[in-house]
N, C-alpha and C positions, 0 to 999 in steps of 0.2 A: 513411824518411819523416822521422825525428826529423833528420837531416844536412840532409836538404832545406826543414825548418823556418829550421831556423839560418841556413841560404844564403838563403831570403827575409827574414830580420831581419838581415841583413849589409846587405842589397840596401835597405832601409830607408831604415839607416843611414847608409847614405855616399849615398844620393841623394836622400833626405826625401822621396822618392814613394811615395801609397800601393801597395802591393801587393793584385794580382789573380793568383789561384790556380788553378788544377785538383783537384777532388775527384774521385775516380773510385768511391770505396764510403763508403758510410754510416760506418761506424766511422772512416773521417778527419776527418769532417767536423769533429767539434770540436777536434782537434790544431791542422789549418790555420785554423778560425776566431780563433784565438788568438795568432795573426800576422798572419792576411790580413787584408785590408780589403773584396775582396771576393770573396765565392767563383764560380768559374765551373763550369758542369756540362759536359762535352764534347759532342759532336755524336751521336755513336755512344750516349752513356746518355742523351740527352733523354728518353727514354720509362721511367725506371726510378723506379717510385712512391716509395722507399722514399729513395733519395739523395735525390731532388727535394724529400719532404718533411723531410726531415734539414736540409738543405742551410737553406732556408727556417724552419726552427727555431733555426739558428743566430745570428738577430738580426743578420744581415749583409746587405748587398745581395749578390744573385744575379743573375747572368749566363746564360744557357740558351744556347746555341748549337742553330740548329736542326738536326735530324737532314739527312743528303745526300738522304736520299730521301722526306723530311715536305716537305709544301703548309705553306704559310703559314698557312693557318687548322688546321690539325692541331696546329701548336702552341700553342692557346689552351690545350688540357688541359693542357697541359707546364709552361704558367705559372702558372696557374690552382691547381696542385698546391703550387708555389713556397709561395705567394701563402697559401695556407692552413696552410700550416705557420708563418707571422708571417712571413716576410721583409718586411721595411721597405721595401726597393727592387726592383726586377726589372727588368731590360733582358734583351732578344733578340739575336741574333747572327746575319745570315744570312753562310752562309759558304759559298754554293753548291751545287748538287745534281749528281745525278749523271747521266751524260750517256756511255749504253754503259757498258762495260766501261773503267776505267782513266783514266775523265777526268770535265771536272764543267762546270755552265754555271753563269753567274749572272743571272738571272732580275728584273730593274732594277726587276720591280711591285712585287718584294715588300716593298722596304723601306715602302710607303703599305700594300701587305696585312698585313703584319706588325702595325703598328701601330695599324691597325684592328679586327684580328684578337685581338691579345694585350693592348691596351692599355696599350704598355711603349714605350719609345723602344728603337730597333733599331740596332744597332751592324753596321757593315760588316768581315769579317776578310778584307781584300783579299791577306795570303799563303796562306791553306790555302784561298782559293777558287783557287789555280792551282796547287793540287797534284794531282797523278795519282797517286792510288795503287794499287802494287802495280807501277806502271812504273820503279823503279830497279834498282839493282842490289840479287842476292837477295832477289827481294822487296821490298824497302825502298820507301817512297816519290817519288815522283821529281817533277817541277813544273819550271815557266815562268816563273820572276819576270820575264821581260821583260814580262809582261804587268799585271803591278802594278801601275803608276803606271796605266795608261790606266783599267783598273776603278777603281781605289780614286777617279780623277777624274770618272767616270759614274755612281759611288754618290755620292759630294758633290753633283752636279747633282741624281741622282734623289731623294734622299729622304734617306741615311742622318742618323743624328742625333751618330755616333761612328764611329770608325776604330780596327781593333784590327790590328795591324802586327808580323809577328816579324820579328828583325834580327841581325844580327851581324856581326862586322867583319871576317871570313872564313866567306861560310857553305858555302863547299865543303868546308871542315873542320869546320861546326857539328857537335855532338854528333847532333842529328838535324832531320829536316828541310831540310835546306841548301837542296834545289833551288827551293825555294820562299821563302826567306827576301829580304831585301831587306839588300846590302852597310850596314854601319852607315854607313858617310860617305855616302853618299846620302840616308839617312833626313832630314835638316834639309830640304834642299831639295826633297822630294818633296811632304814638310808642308803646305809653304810655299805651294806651287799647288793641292795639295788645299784646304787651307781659304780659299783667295782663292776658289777653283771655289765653296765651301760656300756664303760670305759672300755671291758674287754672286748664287747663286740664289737664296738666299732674298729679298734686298733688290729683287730681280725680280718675285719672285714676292709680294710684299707692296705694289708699288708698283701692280703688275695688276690684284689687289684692293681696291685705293685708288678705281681707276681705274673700274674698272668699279661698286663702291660710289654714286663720286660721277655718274658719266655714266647713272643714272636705268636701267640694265641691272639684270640680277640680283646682289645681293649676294653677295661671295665673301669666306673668313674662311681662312686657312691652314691647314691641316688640323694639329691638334696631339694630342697623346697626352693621353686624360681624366686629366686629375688624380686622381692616389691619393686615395679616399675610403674614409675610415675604415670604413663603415658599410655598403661595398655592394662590397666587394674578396671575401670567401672566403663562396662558396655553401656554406650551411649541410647543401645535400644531399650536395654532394662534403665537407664536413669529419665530417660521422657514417662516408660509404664508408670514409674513409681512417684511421677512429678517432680524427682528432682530437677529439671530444666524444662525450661518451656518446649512443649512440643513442637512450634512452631521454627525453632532454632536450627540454624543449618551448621552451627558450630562441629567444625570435623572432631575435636580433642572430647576426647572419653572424657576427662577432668573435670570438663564442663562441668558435671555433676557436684563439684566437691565444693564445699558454703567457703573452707578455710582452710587456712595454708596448713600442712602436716608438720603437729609440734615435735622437738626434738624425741629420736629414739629413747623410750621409756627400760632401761636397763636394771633388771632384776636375775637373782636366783631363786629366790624364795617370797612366801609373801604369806601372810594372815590373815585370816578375818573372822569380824563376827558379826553375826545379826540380832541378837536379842542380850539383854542385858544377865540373863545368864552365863555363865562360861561355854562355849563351845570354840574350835577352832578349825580351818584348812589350812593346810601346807600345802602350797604349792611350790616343786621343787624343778628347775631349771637346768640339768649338767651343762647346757652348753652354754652359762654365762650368762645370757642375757637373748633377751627375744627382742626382735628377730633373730633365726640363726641363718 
């Protein structure tokens, strides 16, 4: 882990992008908070109280990836738990479910379920939604990037608010992952249509609600993610479950739960990372500027 610290503060440095991480157990979490900018939970531990609240104690923004086999409203506990340990920020990740044995669908409601559901802005990760696992060689993972671009362009239309993207500039030789990663020289120009797809939908979809506003129909407002409020973020019943506060406490304020004050808003578009001293890399890509939106 300590190596793999280092290789994200390399990763930094020669690219001035904040860095987004993988915790997989509680006891890292405050190693990698101390480089990462933001920590993300995998897919597979979305449901594991103790990372989740860790994680979220770390005064970092968190990422939750939803499990392959969790509903979109099943993850409201997942964030919900974040949320009560202090985390400042929290975004979702839908990254596909599973579909049989060995393969996964992506499921276009959820980025509007999601968002409704968890009240987070939801990030689309259009390469491990085309991966198959368990269909490579020995086991390994195996995946479709031909299908990349066309998801990662129907999540822009549908709803997504972000794009998390693995890459590399050979990935039939990546360290892991390959089949699903997206060639690095491609990555600009894939961008490029995904966020024209983004930009148009929305300016579409704002202009409909204009529309129908002023032609005396019913008023339409674009569905957006409730602003983080101080005051009504972590249920005081789930923060006694989870020992955030002593149960004995008759404090009325949700907050109670929270160790420390929320550092300033963490403002990114984009962001790298990597975990082993081989090259590998994610993009995580941002349209609307900076999260929260």
């Amino acid at each position: 882990m300590e190596a793999g610290l280092k290789a994200l503060e390399r990763v930094r440095n020669a690219t001035g992008l904040p860095i987004l991480t993988d915790v997989h157990d509680a006891g890292q979490v405050s190693g990698a908070a101390q480089v990462a900018d933001v920590l993300q939970i995998p897919a597979f531990l979305c449901r594991q109280t103790d990372l989740l609240v860790a994680a979220g104690k770390a005064g970092k923004p968190v990422n939750v990836k939803k499990g392959q086999w969790m509903s979109a409203e099943g993850m409201a506990g997942a964030i919900d738990k974040v949320r009560a340990g202090g985390a400042p920020e929290v975004a979702v990740t839908e990254r596909g479910t599973f579909f049989g044995y060995g393969d996964l669908v992506v499921d276009m409601r959820n980025f509007t379920r999601l968002r409704a559901a968890c009240r987070a802005p939801v990030i689309f990760d259009a390469t491990h939604a085309v991966q198959q696992p368990g269909a490579g060689a020995d086991g390994a993972s195996g995946g479709l990037r031909e299908f990349i671009p066309p998801l990662l362009y129907a999540a822009a239309a549908a709803g997504a608010d972000a794009f998390f993207l693995e890459t590399h500039p050979d990935p039939d030789h990546a360290p892991s992952d390959g089949p699903n990663m997206l060639p690095l020289n491609q990555l600009e120009e894939i961008l490029k249509r995904a966020l024209g797809v983004w930009h148009s939908a929305r300016a579409e979809g704002a202009a409909a609600a204009r529309s129908q506003g002023s032609g005396g129909g019913e008023s339409r407002t674009e569905r957006r993610p409730r602003p983080r409020v101080e005051g009504d973020v972590v249920d005081p019943t789930l923060a006694r479950r989870l020992k955030l506060v002593d149960s004995t406490s008759t404090a009325s304020s949700p907050t109670a739960a929270s160790t420390s004050a929320a550092p300033a808003t963490t403002r990114w578009s984009s962001s790298a990372s990597t975990s082993r001293t081989d090259w590998e890399s994610n993009c995580c890509v941002m349209p609307g500027s900076s999260w929260p939106w």
